[in-house]
C-alpha positions in Angstrom: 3.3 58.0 -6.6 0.3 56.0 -6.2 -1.8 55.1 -2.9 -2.3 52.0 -4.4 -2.0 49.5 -6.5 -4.5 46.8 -8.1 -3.3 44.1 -10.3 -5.0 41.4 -11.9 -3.3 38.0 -13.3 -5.3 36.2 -16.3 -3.0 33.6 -16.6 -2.7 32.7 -20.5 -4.7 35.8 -21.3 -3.8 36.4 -25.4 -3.6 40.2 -26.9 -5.8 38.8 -29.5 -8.4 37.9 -27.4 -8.4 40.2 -24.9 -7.3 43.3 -26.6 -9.1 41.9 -29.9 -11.9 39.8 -30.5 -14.0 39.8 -26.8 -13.4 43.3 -25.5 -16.6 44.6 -26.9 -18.1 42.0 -25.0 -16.4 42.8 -21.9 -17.2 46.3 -20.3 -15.3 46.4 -17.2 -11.7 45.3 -19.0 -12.7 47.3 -21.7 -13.5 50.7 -19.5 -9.7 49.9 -18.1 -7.9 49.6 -21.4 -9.2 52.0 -22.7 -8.1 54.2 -20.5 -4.8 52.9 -19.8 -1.4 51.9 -20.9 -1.7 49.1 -22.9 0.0 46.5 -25.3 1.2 42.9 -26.0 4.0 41.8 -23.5 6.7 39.4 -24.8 6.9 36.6 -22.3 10.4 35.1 -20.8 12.2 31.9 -22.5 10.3 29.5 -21.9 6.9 30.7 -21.9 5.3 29.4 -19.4 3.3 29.4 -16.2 6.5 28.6 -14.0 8.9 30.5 -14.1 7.1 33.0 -16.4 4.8 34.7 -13.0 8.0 35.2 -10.8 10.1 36.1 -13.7 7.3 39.0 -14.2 7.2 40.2 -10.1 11.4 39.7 -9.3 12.4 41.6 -13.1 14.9 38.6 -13.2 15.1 35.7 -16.0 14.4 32.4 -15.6 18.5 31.4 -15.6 19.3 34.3 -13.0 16.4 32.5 -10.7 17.2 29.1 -11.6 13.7 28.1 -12.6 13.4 26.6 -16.6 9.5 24.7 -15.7 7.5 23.2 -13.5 9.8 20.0 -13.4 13.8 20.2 -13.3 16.2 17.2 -13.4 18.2 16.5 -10.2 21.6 17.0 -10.9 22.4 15.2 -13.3 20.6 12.0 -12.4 18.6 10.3 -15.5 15.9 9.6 -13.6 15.2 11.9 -10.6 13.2 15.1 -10.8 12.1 17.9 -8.4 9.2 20.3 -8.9 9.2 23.7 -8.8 8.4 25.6 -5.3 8.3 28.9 -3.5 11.3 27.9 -1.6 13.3 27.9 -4.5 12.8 31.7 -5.1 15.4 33.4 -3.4 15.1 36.5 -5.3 13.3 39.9 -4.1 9.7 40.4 -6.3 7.7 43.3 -6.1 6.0 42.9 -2.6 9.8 42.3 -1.2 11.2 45.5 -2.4 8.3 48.0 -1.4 7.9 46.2 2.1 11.6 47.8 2.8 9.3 51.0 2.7 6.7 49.6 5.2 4.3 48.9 2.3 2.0 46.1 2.7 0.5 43.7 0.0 -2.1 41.3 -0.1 -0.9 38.4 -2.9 -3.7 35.7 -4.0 -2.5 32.3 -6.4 1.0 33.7 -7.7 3.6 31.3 -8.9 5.1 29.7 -7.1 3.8 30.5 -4.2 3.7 27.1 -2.0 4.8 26.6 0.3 3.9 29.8 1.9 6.6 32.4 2.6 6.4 35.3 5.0 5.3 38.6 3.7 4.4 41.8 4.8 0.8 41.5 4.7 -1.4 38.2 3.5 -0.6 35.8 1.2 -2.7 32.5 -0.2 -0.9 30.2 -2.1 -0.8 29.0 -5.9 -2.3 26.2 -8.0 0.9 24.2 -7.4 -0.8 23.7 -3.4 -1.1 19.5 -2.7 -4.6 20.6 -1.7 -7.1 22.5 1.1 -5.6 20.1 3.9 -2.4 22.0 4.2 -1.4 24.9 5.4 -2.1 27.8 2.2 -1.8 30.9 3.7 0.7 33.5 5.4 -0.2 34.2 8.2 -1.5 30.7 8.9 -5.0 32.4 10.6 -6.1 33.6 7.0 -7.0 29.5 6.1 -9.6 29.8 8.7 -10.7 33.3 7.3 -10.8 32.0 3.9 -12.7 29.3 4.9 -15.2 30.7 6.8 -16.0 32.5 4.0 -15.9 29.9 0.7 -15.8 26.6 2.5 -13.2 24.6 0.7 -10.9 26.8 -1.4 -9.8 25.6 -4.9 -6.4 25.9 -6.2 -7.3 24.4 -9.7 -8.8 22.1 -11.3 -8.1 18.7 -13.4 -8.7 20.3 -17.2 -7.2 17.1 -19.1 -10.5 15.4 -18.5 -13.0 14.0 -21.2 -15.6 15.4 -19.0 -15.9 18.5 -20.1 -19.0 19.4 -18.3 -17.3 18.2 -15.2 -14.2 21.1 -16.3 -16.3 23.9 -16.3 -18.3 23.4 -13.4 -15.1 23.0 -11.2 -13.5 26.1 -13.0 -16.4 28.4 -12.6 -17.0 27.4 -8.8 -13.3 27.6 -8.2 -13.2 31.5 -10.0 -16.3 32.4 -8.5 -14.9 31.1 -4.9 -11.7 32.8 -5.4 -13.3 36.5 -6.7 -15.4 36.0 -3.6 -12.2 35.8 -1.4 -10.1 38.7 -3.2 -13.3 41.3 -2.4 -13.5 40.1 1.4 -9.4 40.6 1.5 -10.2 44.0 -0.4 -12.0 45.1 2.2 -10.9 43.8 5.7 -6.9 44.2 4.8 -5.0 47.3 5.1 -2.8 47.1 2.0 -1.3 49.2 -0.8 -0.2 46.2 -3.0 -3.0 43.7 -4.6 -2.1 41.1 -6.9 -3.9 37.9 -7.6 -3.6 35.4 -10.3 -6.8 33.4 -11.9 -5.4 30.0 -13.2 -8.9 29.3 -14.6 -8.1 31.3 -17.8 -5.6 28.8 -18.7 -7.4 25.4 -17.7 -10.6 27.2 -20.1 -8.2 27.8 -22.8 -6.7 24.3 -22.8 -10.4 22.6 -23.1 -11.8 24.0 -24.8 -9.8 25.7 -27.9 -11.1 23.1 -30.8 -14.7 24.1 -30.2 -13.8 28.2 -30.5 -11.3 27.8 -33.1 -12.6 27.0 -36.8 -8.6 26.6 -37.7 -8.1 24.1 -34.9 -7.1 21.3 -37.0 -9.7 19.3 -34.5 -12.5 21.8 -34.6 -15.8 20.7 -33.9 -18.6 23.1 -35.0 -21.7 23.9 -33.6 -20.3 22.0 -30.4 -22.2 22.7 -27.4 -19.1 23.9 -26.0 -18.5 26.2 -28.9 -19.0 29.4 -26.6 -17.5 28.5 -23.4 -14.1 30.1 -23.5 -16.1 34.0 -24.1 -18.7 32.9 -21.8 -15.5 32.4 -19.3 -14.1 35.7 -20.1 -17.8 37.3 -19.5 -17.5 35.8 -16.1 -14.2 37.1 -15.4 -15.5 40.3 -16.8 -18.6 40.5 -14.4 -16.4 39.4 -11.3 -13.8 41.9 -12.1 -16.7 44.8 -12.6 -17.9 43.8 -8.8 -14.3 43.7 -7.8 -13.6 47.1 -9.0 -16.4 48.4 -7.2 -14.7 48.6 -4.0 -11.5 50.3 -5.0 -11.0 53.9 -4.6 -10.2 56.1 -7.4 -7.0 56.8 -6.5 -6.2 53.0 -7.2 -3.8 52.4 -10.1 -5.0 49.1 -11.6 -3.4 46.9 -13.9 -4.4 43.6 -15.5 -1.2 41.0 -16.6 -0.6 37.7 -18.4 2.0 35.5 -18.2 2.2 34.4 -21.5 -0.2 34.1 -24.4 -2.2 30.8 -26.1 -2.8 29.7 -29.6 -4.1 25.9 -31.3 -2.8 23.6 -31.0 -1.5 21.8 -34.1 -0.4 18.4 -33.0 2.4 16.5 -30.7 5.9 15.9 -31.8 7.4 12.9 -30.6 11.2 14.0 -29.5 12.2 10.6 -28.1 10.7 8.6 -31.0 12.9 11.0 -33.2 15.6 10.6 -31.4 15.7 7.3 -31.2 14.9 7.3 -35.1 17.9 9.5 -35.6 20.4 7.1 -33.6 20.7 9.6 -30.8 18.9 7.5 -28.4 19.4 4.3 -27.9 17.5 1.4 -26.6 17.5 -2.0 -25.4 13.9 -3.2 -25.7 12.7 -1.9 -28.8 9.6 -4.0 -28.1 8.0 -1.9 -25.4 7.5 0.6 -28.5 4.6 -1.5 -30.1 1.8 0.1 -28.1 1.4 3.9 -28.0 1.5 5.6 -25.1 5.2 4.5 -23.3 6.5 6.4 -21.0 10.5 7.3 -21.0 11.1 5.7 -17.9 9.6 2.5 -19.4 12.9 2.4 -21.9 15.7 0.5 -21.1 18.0 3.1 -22.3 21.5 2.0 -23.4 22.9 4.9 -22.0 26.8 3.9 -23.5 25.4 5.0 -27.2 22.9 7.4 -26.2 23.9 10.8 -27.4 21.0 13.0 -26.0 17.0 12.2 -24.6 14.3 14.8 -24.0 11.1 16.0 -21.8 8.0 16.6 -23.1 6.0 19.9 -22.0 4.7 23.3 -24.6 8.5 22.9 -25.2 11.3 20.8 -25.4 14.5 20.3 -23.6 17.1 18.2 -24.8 20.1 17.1 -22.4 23.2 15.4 -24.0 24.7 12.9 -22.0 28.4 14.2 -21.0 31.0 11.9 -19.9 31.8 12.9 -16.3 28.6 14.9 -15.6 26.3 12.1 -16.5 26.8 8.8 -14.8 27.3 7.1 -18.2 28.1 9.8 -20.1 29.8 9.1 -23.9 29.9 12.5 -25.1 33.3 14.0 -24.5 33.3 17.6 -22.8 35.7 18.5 -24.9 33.1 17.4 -28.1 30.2 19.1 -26.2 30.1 22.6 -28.4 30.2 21.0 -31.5 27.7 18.0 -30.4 25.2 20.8 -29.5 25.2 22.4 -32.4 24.4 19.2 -34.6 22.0 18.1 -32.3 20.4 21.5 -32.7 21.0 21.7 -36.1 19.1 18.6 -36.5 16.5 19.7 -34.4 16.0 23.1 -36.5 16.0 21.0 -40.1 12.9 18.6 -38.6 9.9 19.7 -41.0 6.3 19.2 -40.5 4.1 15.8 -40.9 3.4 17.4 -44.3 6.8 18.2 -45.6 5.7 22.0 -44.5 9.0 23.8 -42.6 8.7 24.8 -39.6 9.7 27.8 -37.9 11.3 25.9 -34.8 13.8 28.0 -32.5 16.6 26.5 -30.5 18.1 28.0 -27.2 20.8 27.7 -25.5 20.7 28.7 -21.3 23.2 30.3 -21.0 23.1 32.5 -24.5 19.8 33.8 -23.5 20.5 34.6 -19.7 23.3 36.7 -18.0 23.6 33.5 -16.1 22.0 30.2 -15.8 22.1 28.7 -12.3 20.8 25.4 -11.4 19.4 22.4 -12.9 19.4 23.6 -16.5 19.1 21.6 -19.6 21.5 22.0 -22.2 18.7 22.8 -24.7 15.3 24.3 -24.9 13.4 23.7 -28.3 9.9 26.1 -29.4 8.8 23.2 -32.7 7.2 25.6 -35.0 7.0 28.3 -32.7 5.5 26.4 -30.0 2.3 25.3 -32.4 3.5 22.1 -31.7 3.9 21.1 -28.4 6.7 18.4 -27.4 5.9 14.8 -26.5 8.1 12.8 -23.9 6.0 9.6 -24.8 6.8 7.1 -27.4 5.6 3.8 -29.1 3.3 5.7 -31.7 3.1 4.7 -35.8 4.8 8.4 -36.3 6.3 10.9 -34.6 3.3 13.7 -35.4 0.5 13.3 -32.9 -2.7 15.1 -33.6 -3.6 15.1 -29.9 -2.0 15.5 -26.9 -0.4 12.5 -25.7 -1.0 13.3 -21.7 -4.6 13.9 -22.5 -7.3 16.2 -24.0 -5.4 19.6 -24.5 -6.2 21.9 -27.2 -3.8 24.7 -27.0 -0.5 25.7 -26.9 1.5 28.7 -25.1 2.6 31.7 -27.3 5.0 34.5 -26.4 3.3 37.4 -26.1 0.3 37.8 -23.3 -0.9 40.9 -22.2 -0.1 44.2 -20.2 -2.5 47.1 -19.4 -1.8 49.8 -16.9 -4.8 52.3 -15.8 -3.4 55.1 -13.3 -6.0 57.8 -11.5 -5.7 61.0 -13.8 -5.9 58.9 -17.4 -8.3 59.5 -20.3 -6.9 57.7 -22.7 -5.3 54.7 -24.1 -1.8 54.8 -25.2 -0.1 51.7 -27.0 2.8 50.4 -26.1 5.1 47.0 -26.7 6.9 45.8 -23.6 8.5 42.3 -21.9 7.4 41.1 -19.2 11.0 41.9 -17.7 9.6 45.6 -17.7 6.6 44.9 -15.0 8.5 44.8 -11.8 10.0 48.1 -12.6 6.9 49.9 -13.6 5.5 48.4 -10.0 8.6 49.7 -8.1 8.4 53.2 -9.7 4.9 53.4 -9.0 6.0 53.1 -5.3 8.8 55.7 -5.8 11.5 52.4 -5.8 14.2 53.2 -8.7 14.6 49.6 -10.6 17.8 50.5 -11.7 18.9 51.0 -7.5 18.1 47.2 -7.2 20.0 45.7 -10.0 16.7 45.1 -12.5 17.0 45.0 -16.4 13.9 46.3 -17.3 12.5 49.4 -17.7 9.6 51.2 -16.6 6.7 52.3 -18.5 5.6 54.8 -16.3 
């Protein structure tokens, strides 16, 4: 059993990258890999930022917790949304189960983590945080700590900018601000759990992928900003080196990713498609002759719509069920058989090039042991995730080379990264895991059996 533990979240963080192509430019990562436990871990369905983090600390999936994304419909409303929240989370992570043993954790930008819940020890909530105005922190005295020390703390920044000098400024000061905060809570908190998540990796990733990435079907060469995502991860590298610095050697430290990244290769238009393919059905057809519209510009004629969409890294498709939606034409008893069409549809759609496409359908509750809450009846990877999903309409085809909520280069892939350095290790050993497989290896590092608390995965440890 450990004395304590260290671990650092790089959202987005790729095996390729981080394993791959930079280590040799980054000494402090590479001086824990290579002494560690290490591989590519598989992220949860879907991949991405929320649920994927609280997925990885409870050991649950995203239908046991409830959480498919950021946004989730209302009921069954066409037209009302929630976001998700820490409140939401009613599931025990990591920090829960090993404060039952009177273990205390200090937990830095983890999602979801706003509003702030109660923990034993310190806790400073996630990008998702309105901003600095509100209350961040548990207990609520750390905000005054924090800002005594950085001035105004940053949660995140606005990436989908076109000024990209203005992006990296804001994500350097806000990684620099937050490194600065996570050695002063190093030092002046009594804790055996650490875990903070850097949401810069992500936003840098985003921005900046067609200047790195000569098969980014956008690539620019010999862009000034052609080196900013390494120079990024030689800042993280240099911040984590300091960081490191002021752990003992008896500190098991592990560095995590949510999910992985990859280019981009274009937008697809579900709505347009769907309305092409007489599954959704409007009223003013007209409103489609500028680019750009919005869903909730459509007068939908919801008594011959068979099934809309949301736009995000991927899709989900809801059918419109008579007696669960409020105009709902598609008979419960038809629903089965509906799905798979729809999905059948969805799976034959080929690229703007005739090329197929390796696009993956999923079905909640096939995928989960249960899937509570707000789910939608379908979640769609197009071409494994390459291309990411467009909820807006109104354009001359349904294959957008850009993204159509503003400049984003990159798109989520399913495997991001796992390493795992304990004290008496002197060498690397590979290993493939899921992300499921985290909050166990945590918990048995505290002497916590996974399988005593009802958790799937295993430990690697």
């Amino acid at each position: 059993m450990e004395s304590k533990v260290f671990v650092i979240g790089l959202d987005s963080a790729p095996p390729e990258l981080l394993f791959g192509k930079f280590l040799e430019d980054l000494p402090n990562i590479k001086r824990i890999v290579e002494n560690s436990i290490f591989g590519p871990m598989k992220s949860c369905i879907p991949a991405i930022t929320i649920p994927a983090w609280i997925v990885m600390a409870t050991g649950k999936t995203p239908g046991e917790l409830g959480l498919y994304g950021f946004r989730h419909r209302k009921g069954n409303a066409y037209d009302e949304m929630w976001i998700a929240h820490s409140l939401m989370v009613k599931d025990k992570a990591v920090w829960d189960y090993i404060a039952e043993i009177g273990k205390k954790s200090v937990l830095v930008g983890i999602p979801p983590s706003y509003p702030p819940k109660p923990v034993n020890g310190w806790l400073i909530s996630c990008f998702i945080t309105p901003d600095s105005s509100v209350n961040y922190t548990y207990p609520k005295e750390l905000k005054s700590e924090v800002e005594k020390l950085v001035g105004e703390y940053i949660f995140d920044v606005v990436f989908r900018k076109e000024d990209r000098d203005e992006v990296i400024e804001k994500i350097w000061e806000m990684t620099q601000k937050r490194f600065e905060v996570i050695r002063y809570l190093i030092q002046e908190k009594d804790w055996d759990y650490f875990q903070f998540v850097e949401i810069g990796l992500d936003r840098i990733h985003h921005a900046f992928w067609k200047y790195f990435d000569k098969e980014h079907h956008l690539h620019e060469p010999n862009s000034k900003y052609k080196n900013v995502i390494k120079d990024y991860y030689r800042l993280l590298d240099r911040e984590i080196g300091e960081t490191l610095k002021l752990l003992d050697e008896n500190t098991a430290i592990a560095i995590v990713s949510d999910h992985g990244i990859k280019r981009m290769k274009g937008c697809f238009a579900v709505n347009q498609w769907l309305i092409e393919e007489g599954l959704l059905r409007i009223r003013n057809p007209e409103v489609l002759e500028k680019p750009g519209v919005r869903f909730e510009q459509l007068d939908v004629d919801w008594s011959r719509t068979t099934a809309w969409a949301w736009g995000g890294y991927y899709a989900r498709i809801f059918l419109n069920i008579k007696g669960r939606e409020p105009n709902g034409v598609v008979r419960l008893s038809e629903y089965e058989r509906v799905r798979d069409e729809v999905a059948e549809m969805i799976k034959s759609i080929r690229g703007p090039n005739g090329e197929k496409w390796d696009t993956r359908v999923f079905y909640p509750e096939e995928i989960y042991p249960v899937a509570k809450g707000d789910k939608p009846d379908m979640m769609v990877y197009f071409d494994d995730l390459y291309w990411r999903s467009a909820g807006t309409l109104g354009y001359d085809s349904s294959y957008l080379l850009e993204n159509d909520t503003g400049p984003d280069d990159a798109v989520h892939s399913e495997y991001g990264v796992f390493a795992l350095h304990l004290p008496d290790m002197e060498e690397a050993r590979h290993i493939e895991c899921e992300i499921y497989d985290f909050a166990p290896t945590m918990l048995k590092l505290f002497g916590v059996k996974a399988e005593k608390v009802g958790l799937g995965g295993r430990s690697l440890v």
